[in-house]
N, C-alpha and C positions, 0 to 999 in steps of 0.2 A: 808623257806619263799618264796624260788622263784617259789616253783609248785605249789602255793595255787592257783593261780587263774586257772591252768590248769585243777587241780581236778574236782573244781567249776564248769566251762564248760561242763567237760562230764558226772558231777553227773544233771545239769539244760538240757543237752539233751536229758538223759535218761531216763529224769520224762517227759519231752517234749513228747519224744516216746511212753512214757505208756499211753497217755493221748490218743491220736492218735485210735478213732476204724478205724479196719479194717476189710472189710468183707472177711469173711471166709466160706467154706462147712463145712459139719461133718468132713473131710478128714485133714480139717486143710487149705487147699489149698484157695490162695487169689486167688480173684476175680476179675476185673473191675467192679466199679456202674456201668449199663445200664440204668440205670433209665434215660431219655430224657425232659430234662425242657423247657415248651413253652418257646419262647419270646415274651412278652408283650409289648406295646408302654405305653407314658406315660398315654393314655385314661384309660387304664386298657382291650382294648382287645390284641386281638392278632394279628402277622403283617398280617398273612394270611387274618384274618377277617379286618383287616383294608384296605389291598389291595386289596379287595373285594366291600368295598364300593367305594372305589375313581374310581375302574372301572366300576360300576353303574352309580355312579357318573358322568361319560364321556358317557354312555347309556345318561342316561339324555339328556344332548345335544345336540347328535347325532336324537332322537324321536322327543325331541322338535324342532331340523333344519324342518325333514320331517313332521312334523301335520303342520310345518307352511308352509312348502310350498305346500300341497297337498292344505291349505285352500285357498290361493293366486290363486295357480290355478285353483281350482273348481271355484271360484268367476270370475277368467279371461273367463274361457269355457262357465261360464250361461251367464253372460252379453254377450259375443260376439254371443252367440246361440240365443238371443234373439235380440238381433240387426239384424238376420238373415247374417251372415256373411257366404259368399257361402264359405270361407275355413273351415268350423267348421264342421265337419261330423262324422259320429257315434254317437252310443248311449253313455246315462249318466248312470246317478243314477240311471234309472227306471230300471234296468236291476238287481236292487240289489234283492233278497228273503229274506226277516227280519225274516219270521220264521226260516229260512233252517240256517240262522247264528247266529238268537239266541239261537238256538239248541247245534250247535257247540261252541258257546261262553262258555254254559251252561258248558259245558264239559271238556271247558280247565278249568275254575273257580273249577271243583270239584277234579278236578287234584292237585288242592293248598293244600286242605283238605289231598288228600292221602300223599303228600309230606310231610304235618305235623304230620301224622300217622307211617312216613317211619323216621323222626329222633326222634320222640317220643320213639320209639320201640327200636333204636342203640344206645338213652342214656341208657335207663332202660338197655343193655346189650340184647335185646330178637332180638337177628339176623335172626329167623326166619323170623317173622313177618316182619324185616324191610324190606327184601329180595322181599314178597309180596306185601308190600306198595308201595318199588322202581318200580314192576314191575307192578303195579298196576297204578304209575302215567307215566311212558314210554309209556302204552298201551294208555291213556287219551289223551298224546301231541301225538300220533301218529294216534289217531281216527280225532282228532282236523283237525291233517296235511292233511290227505287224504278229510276231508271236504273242505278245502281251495285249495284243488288240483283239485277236482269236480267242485267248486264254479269256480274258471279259468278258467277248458275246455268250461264251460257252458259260458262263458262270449266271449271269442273266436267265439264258435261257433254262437255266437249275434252277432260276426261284432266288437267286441271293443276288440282290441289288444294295445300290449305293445306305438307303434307308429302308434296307429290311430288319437288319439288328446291328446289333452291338460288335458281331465280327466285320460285317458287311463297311460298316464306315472307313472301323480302323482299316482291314487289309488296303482297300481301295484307297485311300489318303495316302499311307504309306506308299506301295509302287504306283500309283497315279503321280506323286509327286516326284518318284524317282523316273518315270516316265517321261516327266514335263524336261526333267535334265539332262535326259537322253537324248530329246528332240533340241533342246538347245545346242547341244554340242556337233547333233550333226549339221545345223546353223551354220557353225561355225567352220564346219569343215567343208560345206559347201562355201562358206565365202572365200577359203585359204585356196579353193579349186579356181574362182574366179578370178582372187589378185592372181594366180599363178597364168593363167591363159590370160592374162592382159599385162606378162611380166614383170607385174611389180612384187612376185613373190623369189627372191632371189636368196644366194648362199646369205647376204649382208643383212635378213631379215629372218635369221633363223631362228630366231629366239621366239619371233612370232609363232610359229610353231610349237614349238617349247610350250609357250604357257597354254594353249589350246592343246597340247598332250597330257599336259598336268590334269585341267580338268576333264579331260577324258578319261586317265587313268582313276580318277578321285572317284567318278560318277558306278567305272568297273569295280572299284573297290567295296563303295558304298552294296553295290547290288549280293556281291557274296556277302555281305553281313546279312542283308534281309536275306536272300536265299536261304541261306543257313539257321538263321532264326527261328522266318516265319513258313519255311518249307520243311527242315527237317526238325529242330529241333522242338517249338512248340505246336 
């Protein structure tokens, strides 16, 4: 009577253990699972794409501070330019080329398209292609950049620098800094070029992608608001 329950025990771990897979080779030989499981919030995406938007999210902010003050200050520059105020000097707006920028505007906007071309092609698994698309929209934000590089020297060479007035700071803050996150993004999209030619840009890291289109598209976004703002409307 007294080993009954001892039996019991190793007969209930032993059905325990049979129940138990485990993965094996042909060889017989265990394994570790590899297999890698996202972690999801409770929204149902993922932390990565969650901490993607909140840092948009602080973009935000950050565009809206500057639209609002580059409008403050164009407002302060034309009223005082027009009260003829002898400290007001240099050129304004008239300086701007709407064709030469909506050219360039055009450009980053088709850039979106290749972007969505470029994680279209690394869900379906077709690495080629995505390889072309990346590289397809790097060249886009980098035709972009050398527009807005051109558009500067030409603005300089008019007489209107960083600290010659009141329009001069704000416009140049404003797309200098939309500038600075143009060049990050194409960063980015040369480094998706590299994991991809060293294979580790594959169908199972597409999201990677994903959030490097996000703020792609965020940065396209941002630029039609100034375009529209500080080219057409004020």
């Amino acid at each position: 009577m007294t080993w009954m329950p001892t039996t019991i025990t190793i007969t209930k771990s032993r059905s325990l253990m049979a129940d138990v897979a485990i993965p094996t080779d042909d060889a017989g030989v265990v394994h570790a699972d590899d297999h890698h499981e996202e972690h999801h919030t409770s929204l149902g995406i993922s932390n990565m794409k969650l901490a993607m938007w909140l840092f948009l999210g602080s973009e935000v902010l950050l565009f809206g501070a500057l639209i609002s003050t580059y409008l403050l200050s164009v407002a302060r520059f034309n009223q005082e330019r027009a009260e003829g105020n002898p400290l007001v000097t240099g050129p304004g707006t008239e300086l701007f080329d709407i064709p030469f920028t909506s050219a360039s505007s055009f450009i980053l906007l088709m850039s979106s398209l290749t972007m969505v071309l470029a994680h279209q092609a690394i869900h379906h698994g077709d690495v080629k292609n995505s390889r072309i698309w990346l590289g397809a929209t790097a060249s886009l934000g980098s035709l972009f950049l050398a527009g807005q590089v051109y558009e500067f020297t030409v603005f300089y060479r008019e007489g209107l620098g960083f600290t010659t007035n009141l329009f001069g700071s704000a416009f140049f803050t404003l797309t200098g800094f939309h500038g600075v996150h143009v060049t990050g993004g194409i960063l980015m999209l040369v480094s998706l070029l590299v994991l991809s030619f060293q294979g580790k840009l594959n169908q199972d890291r597409n999201e990677t992608v994903e959030l490097v289109g996000l703020y792609w598209h965020f940065v396209d976004i941002v630029w039609v608001l100034i375009f529209t703002i500080v080219y057409l409307v004020v």
